[in-house]
N, C-alpha and C positions, 0 to 999 in steps of 0.2 A: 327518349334521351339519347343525345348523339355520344360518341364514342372519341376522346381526341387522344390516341398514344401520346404518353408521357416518359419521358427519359429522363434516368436516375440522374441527375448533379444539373441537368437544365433548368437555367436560372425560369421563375417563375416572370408571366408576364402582369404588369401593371397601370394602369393608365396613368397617362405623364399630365401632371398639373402645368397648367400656363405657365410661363418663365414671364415673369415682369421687369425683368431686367434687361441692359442691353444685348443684342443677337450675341456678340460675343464673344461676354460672358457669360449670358446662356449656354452658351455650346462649351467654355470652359468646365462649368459645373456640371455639365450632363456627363462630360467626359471622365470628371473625377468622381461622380456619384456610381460608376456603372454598376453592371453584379458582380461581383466579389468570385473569383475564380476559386475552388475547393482546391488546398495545396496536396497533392500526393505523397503519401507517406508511408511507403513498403513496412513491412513489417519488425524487420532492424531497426529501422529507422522510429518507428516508434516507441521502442524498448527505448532506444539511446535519450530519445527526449523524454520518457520520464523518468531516466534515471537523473535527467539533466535539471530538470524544472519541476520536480514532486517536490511538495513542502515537506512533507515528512521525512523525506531524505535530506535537506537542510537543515530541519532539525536535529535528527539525529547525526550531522557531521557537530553540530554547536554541543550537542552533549558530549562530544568526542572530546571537542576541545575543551569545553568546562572541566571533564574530568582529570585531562593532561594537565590543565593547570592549576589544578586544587590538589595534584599527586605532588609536584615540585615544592608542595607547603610541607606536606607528610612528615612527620616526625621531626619536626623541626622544635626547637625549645621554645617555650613559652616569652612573650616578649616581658624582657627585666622593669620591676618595677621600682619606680623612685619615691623614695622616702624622705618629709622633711618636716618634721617635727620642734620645739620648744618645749624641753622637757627640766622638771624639778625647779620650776618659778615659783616662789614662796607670794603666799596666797592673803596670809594671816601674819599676826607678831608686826615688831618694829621694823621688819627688810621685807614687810608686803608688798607686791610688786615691782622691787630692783633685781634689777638684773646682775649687778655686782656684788651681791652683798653675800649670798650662798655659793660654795666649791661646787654645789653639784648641777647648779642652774646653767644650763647650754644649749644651743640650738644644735640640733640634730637633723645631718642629710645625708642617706644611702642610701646604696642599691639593695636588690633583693632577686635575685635569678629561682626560680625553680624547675627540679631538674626532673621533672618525669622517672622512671627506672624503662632501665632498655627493654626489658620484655613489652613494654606500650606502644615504644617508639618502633621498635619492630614489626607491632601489629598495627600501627598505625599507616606505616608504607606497606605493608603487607596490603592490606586493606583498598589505600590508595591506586597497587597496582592492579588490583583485581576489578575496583571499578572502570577502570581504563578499558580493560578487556571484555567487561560489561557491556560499556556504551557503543564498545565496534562491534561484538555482538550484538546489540539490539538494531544496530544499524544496519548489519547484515539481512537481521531478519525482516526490515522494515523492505529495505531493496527487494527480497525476495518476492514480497506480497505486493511491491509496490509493479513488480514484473509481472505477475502473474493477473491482477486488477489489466493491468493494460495489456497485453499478449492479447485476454477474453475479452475486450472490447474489440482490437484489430479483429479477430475471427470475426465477430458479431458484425461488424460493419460490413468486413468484405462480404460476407456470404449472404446481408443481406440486400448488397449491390447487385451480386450476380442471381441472385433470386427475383430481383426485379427486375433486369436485366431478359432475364427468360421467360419472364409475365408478359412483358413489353412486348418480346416478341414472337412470342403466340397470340396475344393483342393482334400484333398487325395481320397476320396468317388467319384470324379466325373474322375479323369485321369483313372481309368480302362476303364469307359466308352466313354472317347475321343478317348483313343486310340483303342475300340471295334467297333465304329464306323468309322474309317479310313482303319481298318483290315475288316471290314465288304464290303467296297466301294473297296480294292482292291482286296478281293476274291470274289466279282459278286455279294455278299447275301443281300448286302443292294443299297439304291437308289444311285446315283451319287451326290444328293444333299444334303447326310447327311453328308460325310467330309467339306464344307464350313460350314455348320450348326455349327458342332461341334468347327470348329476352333475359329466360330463365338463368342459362347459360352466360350470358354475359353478365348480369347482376351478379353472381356468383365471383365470377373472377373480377370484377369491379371489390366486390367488397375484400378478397386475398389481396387486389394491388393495395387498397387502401391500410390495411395490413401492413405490410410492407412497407412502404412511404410510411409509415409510423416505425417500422422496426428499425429504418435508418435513421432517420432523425434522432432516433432515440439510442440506438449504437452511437451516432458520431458524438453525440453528447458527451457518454461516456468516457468514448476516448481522447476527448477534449480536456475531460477530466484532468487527464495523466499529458498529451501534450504542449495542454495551453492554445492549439488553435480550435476555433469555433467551424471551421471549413474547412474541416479535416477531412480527407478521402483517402481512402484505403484501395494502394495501388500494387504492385509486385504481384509475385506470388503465394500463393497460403504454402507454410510451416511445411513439413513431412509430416504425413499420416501414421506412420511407423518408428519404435523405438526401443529400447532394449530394456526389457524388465526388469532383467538378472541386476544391470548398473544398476537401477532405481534404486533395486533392494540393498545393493551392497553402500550406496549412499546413503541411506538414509540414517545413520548412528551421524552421521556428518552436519545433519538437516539445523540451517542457521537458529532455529527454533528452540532446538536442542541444545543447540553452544551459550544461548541466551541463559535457557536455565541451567545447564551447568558453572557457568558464570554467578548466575545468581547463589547457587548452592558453594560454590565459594567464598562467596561476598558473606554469607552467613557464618562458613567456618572461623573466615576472620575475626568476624565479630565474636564468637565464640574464645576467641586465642586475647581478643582485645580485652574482654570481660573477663577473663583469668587474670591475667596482667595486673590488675584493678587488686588485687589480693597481696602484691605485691610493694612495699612501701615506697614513696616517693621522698626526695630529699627537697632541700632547697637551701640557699646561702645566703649570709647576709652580708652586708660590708657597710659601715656606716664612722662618719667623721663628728665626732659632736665638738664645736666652739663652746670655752667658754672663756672668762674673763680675764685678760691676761696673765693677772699673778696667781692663776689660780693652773693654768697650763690646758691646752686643748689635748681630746683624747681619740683614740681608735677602737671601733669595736668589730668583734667579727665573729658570726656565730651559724650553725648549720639547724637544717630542722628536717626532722623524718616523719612522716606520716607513718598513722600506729592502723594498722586493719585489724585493730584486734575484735570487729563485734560484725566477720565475716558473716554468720550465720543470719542475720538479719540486713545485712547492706550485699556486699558480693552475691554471696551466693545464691539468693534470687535472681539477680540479674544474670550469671552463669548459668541458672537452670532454664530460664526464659531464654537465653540464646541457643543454647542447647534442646530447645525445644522448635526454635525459630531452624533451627539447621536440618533438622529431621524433619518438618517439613515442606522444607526446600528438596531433601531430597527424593520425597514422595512425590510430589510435585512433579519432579522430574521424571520420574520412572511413569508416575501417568499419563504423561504427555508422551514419554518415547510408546507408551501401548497406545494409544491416540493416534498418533501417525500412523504404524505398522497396520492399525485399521484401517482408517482411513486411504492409504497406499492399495490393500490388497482390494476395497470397495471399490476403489476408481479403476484400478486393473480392470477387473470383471464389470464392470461397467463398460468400461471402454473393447471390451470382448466380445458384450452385448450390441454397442451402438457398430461395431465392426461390421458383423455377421447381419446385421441389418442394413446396412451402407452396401455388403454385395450383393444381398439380393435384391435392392432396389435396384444397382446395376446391371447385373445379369441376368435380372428374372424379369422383375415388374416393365422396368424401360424399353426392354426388348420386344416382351408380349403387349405394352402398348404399342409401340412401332409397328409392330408385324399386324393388330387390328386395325391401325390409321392407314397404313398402305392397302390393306384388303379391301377395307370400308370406302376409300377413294379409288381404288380401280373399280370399283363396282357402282361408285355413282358413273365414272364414265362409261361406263358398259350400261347404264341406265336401268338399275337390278336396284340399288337405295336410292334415299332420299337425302337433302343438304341435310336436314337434320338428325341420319344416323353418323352421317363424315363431322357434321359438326359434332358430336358427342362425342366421336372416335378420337379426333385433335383433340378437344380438352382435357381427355382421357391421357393424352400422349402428352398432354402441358401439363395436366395432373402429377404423372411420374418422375417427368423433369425435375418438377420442382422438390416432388416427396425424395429425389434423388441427391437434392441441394441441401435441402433441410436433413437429411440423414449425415450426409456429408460432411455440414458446417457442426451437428454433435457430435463429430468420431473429429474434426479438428480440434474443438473446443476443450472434448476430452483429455488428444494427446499434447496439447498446448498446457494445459493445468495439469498435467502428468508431467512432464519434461521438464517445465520449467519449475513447479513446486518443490518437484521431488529429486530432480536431477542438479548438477553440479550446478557452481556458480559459471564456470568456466565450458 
């Protein structure tokens, strides 16, 4: 099986169908069908697009404005209703059905306003504003995760470019020597066990690139997710590896998460304040003209009406204990989720402590003491002391660490990337 290096974003090749069209417009369309160049997209650059093109951040700006505009209704009075009635029209006897004939027969038409009592109207905008501050809260926290979702794919993509990238080219460093060692086995010079060796050796790293060419495609997916392009390539530089703990901890009472449900535990008090209110009587007024028959003189009536709570115990006051119940826990709620975080914060810490301390020894220990075997191993074929296939082991060994040096690396980014941006300010 022959060997053809392959290069991360190079379009694949394909056989071109006959054009039956004229020469060209053949060459028009071949020009506009080409491959599709991968747009570059540093890693700002990809934050900024989804915060720009995430549906869930459109949404949550439309719950923003639902809520602002259903607060400007808040406590407003009920809309007056119109009354118009034909009232004391004799039914029965000799003036059944005249309209003239009885004083008290008249058509009847008024208004009728009812008038809440202000402790409702007060919890009613009360209410109103809290949900305002709800919906930007939630949208905070929607942006947060909507960041931290695409942050961990740019990692994932870059790191698994430059992972291939390093395959690729220890690929081209190592097939002289595959193929030296097969030329070696069929001119007599080397053992008969170094061609399986070597084949050994390349299947190996054939199946890690194939690996790879999957981990990208499947990164770039991801972060196609959150920018909307399908050829997305992940260009700049990776994030800072380093960050400051102390801030995290000191933001975290801050964390958009948090402001959600405290919002929310708001939104319950109100309710709370709303459902007392409820115990309180409400008025209403009436104002009505009734016509009747001229000699008889048309009249005015005006009258108020109070709502009686007097059978609290079985109406109110369920509904007060159920919100007062709904409040307490909203505030449990909250106090769980702020110990939720605080966990989760100190996890990733120590995590990210662990994948550290592994990132430098891959650097200062492991990458070195392979270098220092690949340079031994190769001056000593040319001293004529090994064989292609202990230098061939040595290099893969040296592509080995490379790579375990990438892969350590793109987990201690990934970490401080879901650390910083989770847990760290918006700003």
């Amino acid at each position: 099986m022959s060997w053809t290096p392959f290069r991360a974003g190079a379009p694949s090749r394909r056989r071109a169908s006959p054009c039956r069209l004229p020469a060209g417009l053949c060459l028009a369309v071949a020009l506009a069908a080409g491959p599709v160049e991968a747009a570059p997209v540093t890693f700002a650059a990809a934050l900024k697009l989804a915060e720009d093109q995430a549906p869930e951040l459109q949404a949550g700006t439309l719950q923003v404005e639902a809520a602002r505009s259903a607060a400007r209704a808040a406590g407003a009075l009920p809309d007056p209703k119109l009354q118009m009635s034909l009232e004391n029209l004799p039914i029965s006897g000799p003036d059944a059905g005249r309209l003239d004939a009885e004083a008290m027969t008249m058509a009847r038409v008024g208004l009728m306003q009812e008038l809440p009592n202000g402790a409702k109207r007060r919890a009613e905008r009360d209410r109103a504003g809290i949900d305002v501050a709800a919906a930007q809260a939630d949208r905070r926290a929607v942006s947060r995760d909507v960041r931290v979702a695409a942050a961990g794919a740019w990692i994932d993509l870059y790191y698994a470019q430059r992972r291939l990238r390093a395959l690729d080219e220890a690929v081209s460093t190592l097939t002289p020597l595959w193929d030296a060692a097969l030329a070696g086995v069929a001119s007599g010079a080397s053992r008969p066990a170094a061609a399986p060796e070597a084949q050994r050796l390349r299947a190996d790293l054939e199946d890690r690139r194939s690996e790879l060419v999957a981990e990208v495609a499947s990164a770039r997916a991801r972060l196609a997710r959150w920018t909307g392009d399908p050829q997305v390539e992940a260009a700049g530089a990776a994030p800072p590896l380093e960050f400051d703990a102390a801030a995290l901890r000191a933001e975290l009472e801050r964390h958009p998460s948090l402001a959600a449900l405290d919002a929310a535990t708001r939104q319950a008090g109100a309710e709370v304040a709303l459902a007392r209110a409820g115990k309180r009587p409400d008025l209403g007024l009436e104002l009505a003209y009734q016509r009747r028959d001229p000699m008889f003189g048309d009249m005015v009536s005006v009258g108020v009406t109070v709502s009686l709570p007097i059978f609290a115990k079985t109406r109110q006051d369920p509904i007060i204990a159920a919100r007062v119940a709904t409040a307490g826990q909203a505030r449990a709620r909250r106090e769980a989720a702020g110990r939720a975080l605080t966990s989760e914060l100190e996890q990733g810490l120590a995590d990210y402590a662990m994948r550290r301390e592994q990132w430098l020894r891959a650097r200062d220990t492991l990458l070195p003491l392979a270098r220092t075997r690949a340079d031994l191993e190769t001056a000593s074929y040319g001293a004529g002391r090994a064989g292609v296939v202990e230098v061939t082991e040595a290099l893969t060994g040296r592509a080995d660490a490379q790579l375990t040096l990438l892969e350590r690396e793109a987990a201690l980014a990934r970490a401080a990337v879901r650390l910083t941006h989770a847990f760290g300010s918006d700003q």
